[in-house]
Residue frames relative to the residue before (quaternion, step in Angstrom):
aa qw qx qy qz dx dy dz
X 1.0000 0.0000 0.0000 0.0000 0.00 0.00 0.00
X 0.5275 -0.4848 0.6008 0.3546 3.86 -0.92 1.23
X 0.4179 -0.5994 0.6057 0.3149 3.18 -2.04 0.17
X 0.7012 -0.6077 0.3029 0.2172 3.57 -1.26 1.37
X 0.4963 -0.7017 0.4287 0.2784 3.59 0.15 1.22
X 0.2134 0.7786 -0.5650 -0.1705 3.62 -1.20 0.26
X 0.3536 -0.8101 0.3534 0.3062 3.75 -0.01 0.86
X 0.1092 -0.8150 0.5668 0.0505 3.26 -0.72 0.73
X 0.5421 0.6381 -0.3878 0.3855 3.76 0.99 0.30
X 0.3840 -0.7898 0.4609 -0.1278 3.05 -0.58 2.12
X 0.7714 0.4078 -0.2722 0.4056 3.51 1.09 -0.55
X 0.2716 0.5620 -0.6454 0.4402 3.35 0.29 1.42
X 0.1982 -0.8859 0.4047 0.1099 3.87 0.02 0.86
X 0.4941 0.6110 -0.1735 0.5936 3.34 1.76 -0.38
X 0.8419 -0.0320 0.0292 0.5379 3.40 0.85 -0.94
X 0.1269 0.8616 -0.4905 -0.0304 3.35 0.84 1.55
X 0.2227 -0.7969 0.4640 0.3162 3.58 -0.90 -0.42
X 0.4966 0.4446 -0.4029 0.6272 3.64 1.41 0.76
X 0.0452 0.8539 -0.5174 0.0331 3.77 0.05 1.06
X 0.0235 -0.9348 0.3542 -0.0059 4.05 -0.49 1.02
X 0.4576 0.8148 -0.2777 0.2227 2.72 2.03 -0.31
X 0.5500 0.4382 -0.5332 0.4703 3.84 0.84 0.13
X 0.5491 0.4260 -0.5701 0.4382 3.91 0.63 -0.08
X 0.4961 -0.6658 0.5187 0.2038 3.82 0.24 0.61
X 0.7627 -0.3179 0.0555 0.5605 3.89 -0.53 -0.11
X 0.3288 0.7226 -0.4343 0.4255 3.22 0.70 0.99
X 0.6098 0.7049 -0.3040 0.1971 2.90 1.17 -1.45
X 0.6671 0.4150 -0.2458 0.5678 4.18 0.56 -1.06
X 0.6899 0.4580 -0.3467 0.4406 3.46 0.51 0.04
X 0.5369 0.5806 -0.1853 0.5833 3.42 1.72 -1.12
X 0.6469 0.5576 -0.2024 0.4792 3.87 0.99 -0.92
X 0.7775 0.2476 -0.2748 0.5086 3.12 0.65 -1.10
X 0.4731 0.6269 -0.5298 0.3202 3.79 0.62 -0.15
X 0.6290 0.6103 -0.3407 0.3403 3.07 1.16 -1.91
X 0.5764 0.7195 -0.2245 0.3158 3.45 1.06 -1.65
X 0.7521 0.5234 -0.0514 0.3971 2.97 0.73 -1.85
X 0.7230 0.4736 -0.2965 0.4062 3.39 1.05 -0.96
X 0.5871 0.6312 -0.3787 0.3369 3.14 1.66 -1.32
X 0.7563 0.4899 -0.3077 0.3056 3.32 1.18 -1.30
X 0.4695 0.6564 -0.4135 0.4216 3.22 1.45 -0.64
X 0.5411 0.6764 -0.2697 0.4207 4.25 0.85 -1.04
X 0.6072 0.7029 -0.0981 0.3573 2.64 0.62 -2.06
X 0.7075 0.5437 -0.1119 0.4373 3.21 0.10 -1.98
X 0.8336 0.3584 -0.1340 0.3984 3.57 0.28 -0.77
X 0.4262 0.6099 -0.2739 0.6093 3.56 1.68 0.11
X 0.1116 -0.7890 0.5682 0.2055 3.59 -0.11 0.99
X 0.5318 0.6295 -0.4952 0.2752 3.49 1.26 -0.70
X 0.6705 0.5047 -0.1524 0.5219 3.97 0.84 -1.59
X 0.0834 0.5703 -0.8076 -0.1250 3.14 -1.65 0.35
X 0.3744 -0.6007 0.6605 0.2505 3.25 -1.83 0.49
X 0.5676 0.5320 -0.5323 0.3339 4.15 1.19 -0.56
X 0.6589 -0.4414 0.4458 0.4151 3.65 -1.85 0.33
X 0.1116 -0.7056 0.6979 -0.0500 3.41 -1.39 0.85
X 0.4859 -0.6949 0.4592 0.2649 3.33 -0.93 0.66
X 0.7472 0.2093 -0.1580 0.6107 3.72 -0.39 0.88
X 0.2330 0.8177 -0.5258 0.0254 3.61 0.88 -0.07
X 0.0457 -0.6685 0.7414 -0.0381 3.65 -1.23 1.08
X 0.5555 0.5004 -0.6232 0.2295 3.29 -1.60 1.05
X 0.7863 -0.4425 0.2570 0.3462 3.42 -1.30 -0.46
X 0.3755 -0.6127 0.6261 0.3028 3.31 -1.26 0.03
X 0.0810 -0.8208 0.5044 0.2555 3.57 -1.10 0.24
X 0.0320 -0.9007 0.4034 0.1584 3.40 0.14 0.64
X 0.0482 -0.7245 0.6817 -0.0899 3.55 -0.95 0.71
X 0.0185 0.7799 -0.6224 0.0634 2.74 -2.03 1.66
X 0.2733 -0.6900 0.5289 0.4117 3.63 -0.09 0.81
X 0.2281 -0.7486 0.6136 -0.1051 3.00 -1.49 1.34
X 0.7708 0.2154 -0.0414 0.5982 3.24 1.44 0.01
X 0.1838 0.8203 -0.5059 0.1935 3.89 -0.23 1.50
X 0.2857 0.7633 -0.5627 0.1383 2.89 -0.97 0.63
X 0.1003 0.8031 -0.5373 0.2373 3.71 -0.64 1.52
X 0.0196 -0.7019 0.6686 -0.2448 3.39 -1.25 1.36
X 0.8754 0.1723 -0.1083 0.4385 3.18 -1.26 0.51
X 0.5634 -0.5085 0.4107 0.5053 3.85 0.97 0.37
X 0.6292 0.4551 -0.3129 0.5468 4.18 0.88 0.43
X 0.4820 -0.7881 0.3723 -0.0889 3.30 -1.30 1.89
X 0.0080 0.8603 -0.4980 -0.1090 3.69 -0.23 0.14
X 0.1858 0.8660 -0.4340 0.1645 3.60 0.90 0.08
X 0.0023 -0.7852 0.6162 -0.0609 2.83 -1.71 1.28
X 0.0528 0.8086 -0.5689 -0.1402 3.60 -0.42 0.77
X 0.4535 -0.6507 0.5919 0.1436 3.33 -1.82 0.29
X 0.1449 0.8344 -0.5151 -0.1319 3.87 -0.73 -0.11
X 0.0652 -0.7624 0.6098 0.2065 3.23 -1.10 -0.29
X 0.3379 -0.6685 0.6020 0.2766 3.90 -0.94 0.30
X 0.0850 -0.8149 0.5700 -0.0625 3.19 -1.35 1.39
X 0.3532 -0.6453 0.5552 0.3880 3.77 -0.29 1.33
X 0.2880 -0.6571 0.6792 -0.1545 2.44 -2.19 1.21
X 0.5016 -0.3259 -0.7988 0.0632 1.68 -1.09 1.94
X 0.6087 -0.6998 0.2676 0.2612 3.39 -0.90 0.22
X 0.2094 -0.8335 0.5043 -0.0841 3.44 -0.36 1.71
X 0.4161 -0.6802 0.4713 0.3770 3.60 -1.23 0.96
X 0.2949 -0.6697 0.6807 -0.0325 2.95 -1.61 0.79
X 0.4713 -0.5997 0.5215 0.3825 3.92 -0.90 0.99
X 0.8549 0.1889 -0.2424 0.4181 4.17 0.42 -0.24
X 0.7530 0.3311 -0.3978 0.4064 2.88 1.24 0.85
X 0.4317 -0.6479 0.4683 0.4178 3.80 1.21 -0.17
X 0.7613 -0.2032 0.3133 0.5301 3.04 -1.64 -0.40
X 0.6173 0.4874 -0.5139 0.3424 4.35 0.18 -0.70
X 0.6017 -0.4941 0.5390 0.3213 3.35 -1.77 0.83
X 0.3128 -0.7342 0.6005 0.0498 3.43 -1.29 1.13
X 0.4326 -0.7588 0.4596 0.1610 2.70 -1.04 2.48
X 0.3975 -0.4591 0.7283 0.3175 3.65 -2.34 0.43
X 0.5208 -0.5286 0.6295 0.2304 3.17 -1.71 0.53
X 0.0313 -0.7018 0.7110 -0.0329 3.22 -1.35 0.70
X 0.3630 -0.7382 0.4846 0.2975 3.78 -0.61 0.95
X 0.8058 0.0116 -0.1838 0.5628 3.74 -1.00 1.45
X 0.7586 -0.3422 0.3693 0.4136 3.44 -1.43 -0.30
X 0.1545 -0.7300 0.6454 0.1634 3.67 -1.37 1.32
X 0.1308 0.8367 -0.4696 0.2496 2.90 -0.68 1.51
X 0.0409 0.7665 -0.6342 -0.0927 4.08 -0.77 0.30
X 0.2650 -0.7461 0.6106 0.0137 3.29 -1.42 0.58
X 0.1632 0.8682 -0.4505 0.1285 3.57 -0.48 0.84
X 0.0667 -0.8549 0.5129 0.0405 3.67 -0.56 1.02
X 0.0658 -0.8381 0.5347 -0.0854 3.46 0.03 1.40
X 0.1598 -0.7194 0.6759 0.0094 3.74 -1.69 0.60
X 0.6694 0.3548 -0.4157 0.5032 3.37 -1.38 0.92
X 0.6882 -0.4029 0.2946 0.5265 3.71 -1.88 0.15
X 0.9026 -0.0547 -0.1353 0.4049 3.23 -2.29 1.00
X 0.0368 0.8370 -0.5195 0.1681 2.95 0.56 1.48
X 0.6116 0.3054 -0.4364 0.5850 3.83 1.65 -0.05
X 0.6596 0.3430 -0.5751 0.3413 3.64 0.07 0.27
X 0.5290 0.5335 -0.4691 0.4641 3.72 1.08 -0.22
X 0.5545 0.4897 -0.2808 0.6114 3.93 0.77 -0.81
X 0.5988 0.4316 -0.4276 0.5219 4.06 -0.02 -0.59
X 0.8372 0.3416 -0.1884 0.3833 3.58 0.02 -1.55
X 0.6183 0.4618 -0.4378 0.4614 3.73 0.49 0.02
X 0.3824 0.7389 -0.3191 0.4538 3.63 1.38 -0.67
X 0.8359 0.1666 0.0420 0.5213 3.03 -0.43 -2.02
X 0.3973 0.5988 -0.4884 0.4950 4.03 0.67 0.64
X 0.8319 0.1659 -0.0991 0.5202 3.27 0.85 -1.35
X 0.6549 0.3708 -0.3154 0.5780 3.82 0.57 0.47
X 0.6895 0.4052 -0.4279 0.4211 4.06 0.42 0.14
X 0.7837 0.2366 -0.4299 0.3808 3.29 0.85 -0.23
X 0.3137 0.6757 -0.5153 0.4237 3.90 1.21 0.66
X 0.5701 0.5811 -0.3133 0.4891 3.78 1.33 -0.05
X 0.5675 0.7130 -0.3468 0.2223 3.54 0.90 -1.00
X 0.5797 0.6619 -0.1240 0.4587 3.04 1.04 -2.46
X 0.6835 0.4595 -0.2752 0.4960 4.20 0.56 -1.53
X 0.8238 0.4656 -0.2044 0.2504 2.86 0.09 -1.70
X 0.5709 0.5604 -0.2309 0.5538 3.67 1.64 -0.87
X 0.5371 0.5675 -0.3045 0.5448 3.87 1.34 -1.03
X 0.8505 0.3750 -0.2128 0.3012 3.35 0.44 -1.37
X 0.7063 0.5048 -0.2111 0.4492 3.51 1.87 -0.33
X 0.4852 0.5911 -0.3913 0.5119 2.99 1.86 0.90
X 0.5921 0.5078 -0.3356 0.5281 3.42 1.82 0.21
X 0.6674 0.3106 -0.5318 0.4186 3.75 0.80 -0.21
């Protein structure tokens, strides 16, 4: 079995899937971390690859900070995610929109950090602890198509 596709291309602006905009002008900086970390995860998973493959099939991961707040050189940050089959195909209950994987309760991390780049230090402890809680599904869920 190829290794399980994961899409990491952000530059569809209409339909991004690395979303930062409550970190206020943060936000493109806040995106690419997200980006960066996923690949950084990624990378070490022999099952996944994040390089192009021909025909590529797996998941999208999307993630949006959904929660910001920062003063005084100190972070509040929250992101959300969900996993989206890749690539994404219409479906009678879902239309043209990529069709979500269950995850039990809410995928999420939460992190309050202090001192310099204190959201990319707050980004990366996040997605450390919530990207690889994706693996276990996503591998479960590509033994059904």
């Amino acid at each position: 079995m190829p290794p399980i596709f994961i899409n990491t291309n952000n530059s569809d602006k209409k339909h991004r899937i690395y979303v930062g905009d409550k970190a206020g002008s943060a936000a493109v900086p806040a995106e690419d971390k997200i980006k960066e970390m996923v690949i950084k995860i990624i990378a070490n998973e022999a099952t996944f690859t994040t390089n192009n493959i021909t025909d590529p099939k797996g998941y999208t991961l999307f993630f949006e900070v959904s929660e910001f707040s920062g003063s005084g050189g100190s972070v509040d940050c929250k992101i959300t995610g969900e996993i989206l089959r890749y690539p994404s195909s219409a479906t009678k209950g879902h239309g043209a929109k990529a069709e979500k994987v269950m995850v039990s309760g809410e995928w999420s991390g939460k992190a309050q950090v202090s001192g310099r780049d204190a959201l990319a230090q707050a980004i990366e402890a996040i997605m450390e602890k919530i990207v690889p809680k994706s693996f276990a599904v996503m591998t479960a869920d590509m033994a059904r198509r």
